[in-house]
Structure formats: structure tokens, C-alpha cells
C-alpha positions in Angstrom: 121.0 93.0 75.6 123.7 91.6 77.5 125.5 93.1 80.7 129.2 91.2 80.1 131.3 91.8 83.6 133.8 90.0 82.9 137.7 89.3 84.7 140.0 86.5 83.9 141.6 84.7 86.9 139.2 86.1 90.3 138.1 85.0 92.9 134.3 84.8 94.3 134.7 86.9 97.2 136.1 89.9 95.2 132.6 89.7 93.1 130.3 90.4 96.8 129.4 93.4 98.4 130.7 93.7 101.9 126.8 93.4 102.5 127.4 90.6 101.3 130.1 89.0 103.2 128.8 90.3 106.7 129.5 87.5 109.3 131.7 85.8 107.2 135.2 84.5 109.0 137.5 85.4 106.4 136.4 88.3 104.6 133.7 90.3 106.4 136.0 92.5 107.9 138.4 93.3 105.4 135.3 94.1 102.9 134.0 96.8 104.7 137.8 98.6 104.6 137.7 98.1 100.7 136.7 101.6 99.9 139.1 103.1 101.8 142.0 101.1 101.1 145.4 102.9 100.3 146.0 101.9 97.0 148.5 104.5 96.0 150.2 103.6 99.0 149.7 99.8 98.5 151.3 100.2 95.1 154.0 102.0 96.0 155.0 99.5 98.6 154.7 95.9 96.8 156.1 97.4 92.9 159.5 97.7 94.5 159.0 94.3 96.1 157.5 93.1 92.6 160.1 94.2 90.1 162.7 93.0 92.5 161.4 89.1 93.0 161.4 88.7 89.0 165.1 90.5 89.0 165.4 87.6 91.7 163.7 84.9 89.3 165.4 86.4 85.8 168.5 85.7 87.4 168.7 82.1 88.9 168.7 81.5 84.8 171.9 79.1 84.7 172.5 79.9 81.3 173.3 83.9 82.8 176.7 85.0 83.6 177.7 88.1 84.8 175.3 89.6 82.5 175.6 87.4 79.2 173.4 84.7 78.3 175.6 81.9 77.3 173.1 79.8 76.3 172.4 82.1 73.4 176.0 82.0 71.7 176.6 80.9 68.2 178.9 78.7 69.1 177.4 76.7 71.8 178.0 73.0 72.0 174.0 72.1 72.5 175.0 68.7 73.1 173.1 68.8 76.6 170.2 70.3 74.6 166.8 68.0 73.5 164.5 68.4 71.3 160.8 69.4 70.8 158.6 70.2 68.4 157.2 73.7 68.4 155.5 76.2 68.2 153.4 74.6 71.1 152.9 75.8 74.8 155.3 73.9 76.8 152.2 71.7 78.5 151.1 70.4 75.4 154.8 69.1 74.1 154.1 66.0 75.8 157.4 66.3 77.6 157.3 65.3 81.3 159.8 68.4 82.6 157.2 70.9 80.7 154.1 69.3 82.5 152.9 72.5 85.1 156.7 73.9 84.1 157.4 77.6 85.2 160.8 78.9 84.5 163.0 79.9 81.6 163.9 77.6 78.9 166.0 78.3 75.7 164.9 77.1 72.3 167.5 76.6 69.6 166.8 76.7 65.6 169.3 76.4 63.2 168.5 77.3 59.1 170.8 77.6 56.1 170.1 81.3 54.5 171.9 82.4 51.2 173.4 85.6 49.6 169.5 86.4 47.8 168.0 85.9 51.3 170.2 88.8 52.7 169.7 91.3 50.8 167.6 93.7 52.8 166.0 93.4 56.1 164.2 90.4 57.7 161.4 89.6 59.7 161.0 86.9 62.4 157.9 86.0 63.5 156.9 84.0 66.3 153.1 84.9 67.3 152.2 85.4 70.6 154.5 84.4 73.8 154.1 83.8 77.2 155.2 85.4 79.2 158.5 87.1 78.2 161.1 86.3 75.2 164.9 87.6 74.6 165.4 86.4 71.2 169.0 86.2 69.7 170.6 85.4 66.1 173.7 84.0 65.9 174.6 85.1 69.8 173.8 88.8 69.5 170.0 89.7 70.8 168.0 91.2 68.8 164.4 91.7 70.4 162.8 91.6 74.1 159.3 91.7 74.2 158.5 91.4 78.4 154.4 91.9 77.2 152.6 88.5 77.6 150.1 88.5 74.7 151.6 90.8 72.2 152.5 89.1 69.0 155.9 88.9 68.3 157.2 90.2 64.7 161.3 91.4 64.8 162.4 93.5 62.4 166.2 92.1 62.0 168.9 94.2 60.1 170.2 91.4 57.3 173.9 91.6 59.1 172.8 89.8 61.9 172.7 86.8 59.5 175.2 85.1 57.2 175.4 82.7 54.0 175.1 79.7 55.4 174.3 78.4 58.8 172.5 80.4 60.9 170.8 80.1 64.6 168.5 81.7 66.4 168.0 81.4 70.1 164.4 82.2 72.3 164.9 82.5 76.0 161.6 82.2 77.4 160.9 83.2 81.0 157.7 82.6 82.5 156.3 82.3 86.1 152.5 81.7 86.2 150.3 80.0 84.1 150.5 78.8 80.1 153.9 79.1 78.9 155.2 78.9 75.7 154.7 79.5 71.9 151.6 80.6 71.3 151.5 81.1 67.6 150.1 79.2 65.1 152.8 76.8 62.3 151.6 79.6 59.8 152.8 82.6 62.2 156.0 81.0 63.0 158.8 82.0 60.4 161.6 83.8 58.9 160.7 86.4 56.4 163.7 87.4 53.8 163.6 89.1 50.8 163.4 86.0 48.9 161.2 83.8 50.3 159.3 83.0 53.9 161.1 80.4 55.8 159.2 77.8 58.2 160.0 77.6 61.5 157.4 74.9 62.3 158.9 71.6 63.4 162.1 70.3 65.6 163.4 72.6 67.9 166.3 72.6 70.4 165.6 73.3 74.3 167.3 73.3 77.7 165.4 74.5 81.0 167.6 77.2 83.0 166.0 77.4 86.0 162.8 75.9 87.4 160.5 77.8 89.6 159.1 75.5 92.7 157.9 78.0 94.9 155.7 81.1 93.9 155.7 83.4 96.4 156.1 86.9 93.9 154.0 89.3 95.8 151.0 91.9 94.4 152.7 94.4 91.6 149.7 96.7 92.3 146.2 97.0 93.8 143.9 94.8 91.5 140.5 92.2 92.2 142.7 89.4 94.2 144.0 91.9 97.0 141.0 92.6 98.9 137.3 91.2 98.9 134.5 93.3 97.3 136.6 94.8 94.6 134.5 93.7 91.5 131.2 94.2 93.0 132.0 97.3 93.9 133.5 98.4 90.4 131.4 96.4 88.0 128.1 94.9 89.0 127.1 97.7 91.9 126.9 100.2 89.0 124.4 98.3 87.2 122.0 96.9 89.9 119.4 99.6 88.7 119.2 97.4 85.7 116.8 95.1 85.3 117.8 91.7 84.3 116.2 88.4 83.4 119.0 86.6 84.9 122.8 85.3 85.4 125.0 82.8 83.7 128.5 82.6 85.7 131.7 80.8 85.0 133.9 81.2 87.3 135.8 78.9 90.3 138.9 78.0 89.1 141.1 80.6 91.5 139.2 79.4 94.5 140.4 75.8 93.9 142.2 74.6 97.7 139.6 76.4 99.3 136.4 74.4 98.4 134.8 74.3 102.3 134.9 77.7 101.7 133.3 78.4 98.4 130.4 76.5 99.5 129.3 79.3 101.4 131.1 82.0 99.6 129.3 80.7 96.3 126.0 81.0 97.7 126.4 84.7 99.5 126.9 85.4 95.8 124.3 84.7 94.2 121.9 85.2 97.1 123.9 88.8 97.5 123.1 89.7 93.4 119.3 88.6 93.8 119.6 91.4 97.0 120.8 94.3 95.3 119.3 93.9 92.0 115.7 93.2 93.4 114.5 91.3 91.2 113.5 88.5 93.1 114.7 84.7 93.0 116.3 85.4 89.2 117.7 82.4 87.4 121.3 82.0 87.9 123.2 79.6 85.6 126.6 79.0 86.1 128.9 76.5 84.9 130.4 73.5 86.9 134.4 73.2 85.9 136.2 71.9 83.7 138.8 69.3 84.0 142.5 69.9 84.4 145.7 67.7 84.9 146.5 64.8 84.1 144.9 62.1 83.8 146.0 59.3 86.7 145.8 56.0 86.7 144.7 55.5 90.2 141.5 56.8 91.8 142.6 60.0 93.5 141.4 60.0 97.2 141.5 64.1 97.7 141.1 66.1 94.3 140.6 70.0 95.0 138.7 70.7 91.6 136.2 67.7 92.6 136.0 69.3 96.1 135.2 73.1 94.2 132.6 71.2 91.9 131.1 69.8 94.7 130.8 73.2 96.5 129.3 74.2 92.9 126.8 71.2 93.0 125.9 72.6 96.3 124.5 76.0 95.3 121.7 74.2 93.7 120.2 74.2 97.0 118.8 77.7 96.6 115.9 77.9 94.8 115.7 78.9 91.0 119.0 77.4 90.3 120.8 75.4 87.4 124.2 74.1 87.1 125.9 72.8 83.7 129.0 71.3 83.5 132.6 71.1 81.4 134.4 68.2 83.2 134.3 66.7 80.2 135.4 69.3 77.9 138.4 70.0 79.6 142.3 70.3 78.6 144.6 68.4 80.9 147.3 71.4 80.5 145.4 74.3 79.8 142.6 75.8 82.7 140.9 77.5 79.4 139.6 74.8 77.3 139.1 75.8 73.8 135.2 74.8 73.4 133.0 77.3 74.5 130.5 76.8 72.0 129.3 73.8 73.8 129.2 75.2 77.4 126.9 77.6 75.6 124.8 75.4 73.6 124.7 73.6 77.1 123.7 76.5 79.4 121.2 77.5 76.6 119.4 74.0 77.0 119.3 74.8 80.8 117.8 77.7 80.3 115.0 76.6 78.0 113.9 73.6 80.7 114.2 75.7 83.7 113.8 79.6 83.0 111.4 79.4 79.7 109.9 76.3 80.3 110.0 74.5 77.2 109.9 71.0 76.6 113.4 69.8 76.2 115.9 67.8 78.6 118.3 70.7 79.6 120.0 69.2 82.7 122.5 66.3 83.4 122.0 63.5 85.2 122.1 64.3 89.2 122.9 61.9 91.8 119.3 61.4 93.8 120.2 58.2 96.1 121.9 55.1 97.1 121.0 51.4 97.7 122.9 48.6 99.1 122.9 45.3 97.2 125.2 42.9 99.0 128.8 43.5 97.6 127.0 46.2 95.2 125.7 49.7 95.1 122.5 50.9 93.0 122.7 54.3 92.4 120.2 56.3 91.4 119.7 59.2 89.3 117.4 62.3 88.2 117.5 64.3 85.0 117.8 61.2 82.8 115.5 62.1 80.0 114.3 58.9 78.4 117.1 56.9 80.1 120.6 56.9 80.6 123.3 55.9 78.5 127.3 55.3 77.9 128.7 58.1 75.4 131.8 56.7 73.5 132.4 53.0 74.3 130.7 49.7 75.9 131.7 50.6 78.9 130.9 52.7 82.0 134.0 54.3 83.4 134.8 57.0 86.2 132.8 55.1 89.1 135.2 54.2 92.4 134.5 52.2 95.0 135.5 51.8 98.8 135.2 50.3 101.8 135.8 50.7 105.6 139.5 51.3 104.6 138.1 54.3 102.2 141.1 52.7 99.8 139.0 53.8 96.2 139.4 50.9 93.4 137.5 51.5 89.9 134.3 50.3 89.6 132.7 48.1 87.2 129.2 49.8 86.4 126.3 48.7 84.3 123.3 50.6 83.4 120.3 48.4 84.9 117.4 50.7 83.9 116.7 53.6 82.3 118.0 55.8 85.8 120.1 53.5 87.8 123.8 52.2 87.8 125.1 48.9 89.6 128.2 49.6 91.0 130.9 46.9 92.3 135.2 46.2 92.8 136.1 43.0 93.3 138.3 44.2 95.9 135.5 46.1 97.9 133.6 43.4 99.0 131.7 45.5 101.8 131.4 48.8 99.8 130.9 51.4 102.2 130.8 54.5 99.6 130.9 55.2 95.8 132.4 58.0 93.9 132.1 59.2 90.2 134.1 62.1 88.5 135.9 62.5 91.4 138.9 63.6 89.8 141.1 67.3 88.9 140.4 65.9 85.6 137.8 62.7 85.2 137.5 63.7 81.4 137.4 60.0 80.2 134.2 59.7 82.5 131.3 58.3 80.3 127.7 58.3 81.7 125.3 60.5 79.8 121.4 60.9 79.5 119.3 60.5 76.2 120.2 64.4 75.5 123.8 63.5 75.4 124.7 65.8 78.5 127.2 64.4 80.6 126.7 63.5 84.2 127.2 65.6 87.4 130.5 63.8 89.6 129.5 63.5 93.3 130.6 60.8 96.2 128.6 59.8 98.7 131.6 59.9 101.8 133.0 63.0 103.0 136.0 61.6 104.2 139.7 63.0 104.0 
């Protein structure tokens, strides 16, 4: 069987007992108050404050006045309007204003309907929506749906519409995470008695506000507002269990704080093997995946490389293996679509180091580093029968620096079965080399003979 503890969007420290977290700076205090924290008190306090930050946000819209959403009338002149195709989540429109975009934003369709297509109700579909929609034909709202994930479906009474041209307006209002349609070009219509109506294609939008600063405070008591939270709800009831092991994905919410997750990251796994007393268990856990975009420039301090690196680091305890999706990543979404490989990849891990078998199950691991006059030779372990570029003739993702610790790419070449030769041009005393490190080094291109990608690391720790 499977034990599935599962919660989107935590932090470590919420998943270890206050046991756990004795000693530690931050959070060893506050985790042994967890039990007898005043939620119903807590909640009462911070709904209030809540409900009236996103009154606060709903209304720097600049398309609201005195209560009417201007934006939405029939008659609007959208010459200040652009357009995009949709249904896509505002990060993948390729648009530069969407990129990391929270805010509200109005899309605009226009159709031509006739007298058959009004003769009973109509439905208007348009899948799921993040987070919040008003949706309006021809100026006059006719659905609010504030739930993030449910699918949107109107029912629309036929005199909303009209013979002829007809438009219907979404306000969107979002302020965290993926925004946008969600629905796929076959869930995104008009429905009238005669015939289903595409909405799939060019769209009309205008941003009305921009959020720059997120500061909305806790709605309610949940696993982000104190430490101990999960453990204490999810995995302490099961630690009578017994269990042939853990595979763990998580990290992304403690990206800024990698110093700390090194040791955070560790009491967790050390504090599960505690409780459950089973021993040194196998712990898998998966190394993150990219996100953002791609730059052009090596990028000196990256917080997702500094969190991998803090992942890379948990190896260190003993019965240990680490897989990782920086190459599977989605520059605009922090939930790349392909699982199934992170699976089949965690699966190999487990069949080299928990079972035994004869396979290659690991990526290639940075083991040392060799100076070669205005080169580096870099070393590797985990290379299977040798390693190898993935999609092109050449190696990409190495950096290079010197005394200045200005980063330049690297040319590398593969110069036996585990090693790399490393140089820049303009690093002609190289004082330290990088690989991966990037929020998202996706393009990154060294692999071993199982096809598993390489692990990022550097050799500096400077700033």
C-alpha cells in the first residue's frame, strides 16, 4: 500500500515534530506552542483583515467606478485594448506584461448570434479560472464565480443577447499564483439552441490594476502559520505504521530561505526515521524543477539553485537518493505537467539503491575538480558507461569565473567517459565553475548512458 500525505504549497518546517525542531533558531520555540495555539481566536482576528485586503485589491481595478465596471460596457471604445489568444493562463501567452502578472485583466470577445440562436437559453462555458471571474454580456453581468478551480458553465437567459453583434466581457482578478483560463479550446464556448459556438482564438485584453506587493495576510489557521502543523495532523498518526520507505517532493515554498533548508531538510528526514523506528529507511525525494525564464546571462545568485543545492546536501545522511526535474520544468508554471517521468525516475533510484538491482538509477554527481592551466576538469560519479550530451553537439549550462566571480558560459567537452573540460575565453585564471546554476537551467544538456540528467552544483559559495 501506499500512505499518500499530501499538501500543495508547504513548507518543510510545518511537516516536523517540535521534537524535531528542538534547538533550531527559528522555529523550535514556536513548535512546541503549536498544540495550544488559538485558532478560533487566530481566525477570528486575520478573516476581518483578509476579506478587507482583497476589498482593498478588488478595488484599485481602474476599470471600477463608483461601483460599475466600465470596462465591461457594450459600448466601450477598446481601442486601448490588445489582443491575445486564449484560453491560456496569462504566463503562457507569451506576452511580457502577463510574465509573473497578478492583478485583474478584462478579456473582450465579440460574436455575431442570430434569431435561431436565441431561441431558448444559453450556456457559456469557460472551464476552470483562476482565481476569480465577473463575466458580462453585452455590459450587464451575468455570473461571479469567486471559487478558484470550479469549472465555469453560465446558464444565460437568451435576452441578454441580440441578433447580431454581441460581446462578452471576463474580469479576471487574481493575486497569487497561475492566473488565467484554465480550460481546454474544447471547454471554451457559447452553447445556443442551434449550434455550439467556439470561443478559442483572438481575444481582447486590458490589465486594470497590477499587484507589486503581496502582503494579504492569513484568512485562517492552516500548515504555513505555525511549524509542526502537518506532522502533527498527518504523519504523527501513522508512525505506528511500518513502512519500507519515503519518496518526497516538496521545496518550492522554502525558495529565499535555502541556508535554512539545509538544515531544516535534514531534521526532516532524520525526525521521520525517529518516530517511525524503522531505522535508516530509504528516503527519495525529488530535486526541483525549473522555473522562470530563461536568461541570457549566467545568473550570479539564483534562489531555486541555492534550494537544490540545500537538496543536494541531504544526501549526506546515509541511505539517501535524490532525483531531479530541472530539466522538466515549465518556465511559467511551478507544476510542470510530467510526472510520469519524475516517477519512472525515482522508480530507477529505488531499484539501484533500496532493491539492489543492476541498473544505473542515479544522475551524474559532481565528485571533484582539477586545474588545467586556463581550464577546469571536472569530474563526475554515477556516469554508467559514460557520459553523454542529450539533444545537440554541444554541452551547455557550464559557467565560468575568476577572481572577479563575473560568471561567463563555458565551452565544455566530454574528455572521457566521467570528466568535462571546462574553459571562457574571458576567464583566463578560472577560479570556480558552475553548472545548472540557474531558477530555471532547463536547456542544460549533460546526461549519463541511462539518459538521466545531471545534478547542478558550483564549486564557490560566494554571494
Amino acid at each position: 500500500g501506499l500512505i499518500s500525505a499530501s499538501w500543495g504549497g508547504t513548507v518543510a518546517e510545518t511537516w516536523i515534530s517540535a521534537a524535531g525542531l528542538s534547538g533550531e533558531p527559528t522555529f523550535g520555540e514556536k513548535a512546541t506552542q503549536t498544540p495550544t495555539f488559538d485558532t478560533l481566536s487566530f481566525n477570528q482576528t486575520h478573516r476581518p483583515k483578509a476579506a478587507a485586503w482583497i476589498n482593498k485589491f478588488e478595488n484599485a481595478d481602474a476599470g471600477l467606478q463608483n461601483g460599475k465596471y466600465l470596462w465591461a460596457a457594450n459600448d466601450l471604445d477598446t481601442k486601448d485594448f490588445k489582443p491575445v489568444e486564449m484560453p491560456k493562463i496569462w504566463g503562457f501567452t507569451g506576452i511580457d506584461e502577463f510574465w509573473q502578472m497578478n492583478g485583474i485583466v478584462y478579456f473582450r470577445k465579440e460574436m455575431e448570434l442570430n434569431q435561431s440562436d436565441l431561441t431558448g437559453n444559453l450556456t457559456l462555458s469557460l472551464g476552470i479560472i483562476q482565481n476569480s471571474d465577473h463575466v458580462f454580456v453585452n455590459g450587464v453581468e451575468v455570473g461571479f464565480t469567486p471559487d478558484i478551480w470550479k469549472f465555469r458553465s453560465y446558464q444565460i437567459p437568451a435576452s441578454a443577447f441580440k441578433a447580431g453583434k454581441n460581446s462578452i466581457t471576463v474580469r479576471i482578478s487574481n493575486y497569487g499564483g497561475d492566473a488565467g483560463f484554465r480550460a481546454k479550446p474544447s471547454e471554451f464556448y457559447l452553447q445556443t439552441p442551434a449550434r455550439q459556438v467556439s470561443l478559442a482564438g483572438t481575444w481582447l485584453y486590458k490589465i486594470a490594476y497590477r499587484l507589486t506587493t503581496f502582503d494579504r495576510p492569513e484568512k485562517e489557521f492552516g500548515p504555513n502559520t505555525a511549524p509542526s502543523v502537518l506532522y502533527n495532523s498527518m504523519i504523527n498518526p501513522v508512525i505506528n505504521t511500518t513502512i519500507k520507505g519515503v519518496i518526497w517532493y516538496q521545496g518550492e515554498s522554502n525558495v529565499g530561505r535555502g541556508l535554512q533548508y539545509r538544515d531544516l531538510f535534514q531534521r526532516l528526514i532524520t525526525d521521520w526515521r525517529s518516530k517511525f523506528n524503522e531505522g535508516d529507511f530509504p528516503f527519495l525525494f525529488v530535486q526541483l524543477a525549473g522555473l522562470n525564464k530563461k536568461l541570457k546571462q549566467p545568473q550570479l545568485n539564483s534562489s531555486w539553485a541555492e534550494l537544490r543545492e540545500a537538496q543536494d546536501m541531504a544526501l549526506n545522511l546515509k541511505n539517501t537518493a535524490m532525483v531531479t526535474a530541472v530539466d522538466l520544468g515549465d518556465s511559467a508554471n511551478i507544476h510542470p505537467k510530467n510526472k510520469q517521468e519524475v516517477g519512472k525516475r525515482l522508480a530507477l533510484a529505488a531499484e539501484e539503491k533500496v532493491y539492489n538491482l543492476p541498473v544505473v538509477g542515479l544522475s551524474p554527481r559532481f565528485e571533484s575538480l582539477q586545474k588545467q592551466d586556463a581550464s577546469f576538469i571536472v569530474h563526475f560519479s554515477e556516469v554508467g558507461t559514460g557520459l553523454k550530451i542529450n539533444d545537440r553537439f554541444t554541452l551547455v549550462g557550464f559557467q565560468i569565473a575568476g577572481s572577479d566571480h563575473v560568471f561567463h558560459w563555458a565551452k565544455a567537452e566530454i574528455i572521457n567517459k566521467n570528466s568535462i573540460k571546462v574553459s571562457a575565453k574571458e576567464v583566463p585564471n578560472p577560479e570556480a565553475v558552475r553548472y545548472a546554476w540557474e531558477d530555471n537551467p532547463g536547456d542544460a544538456n549533460l546526461i549519463n548512458s541511462a539518459n538521466l540528467p545531471a545534478f547542478p552544483f558550483r564549486t564557490d559559495q560566494w554571494k
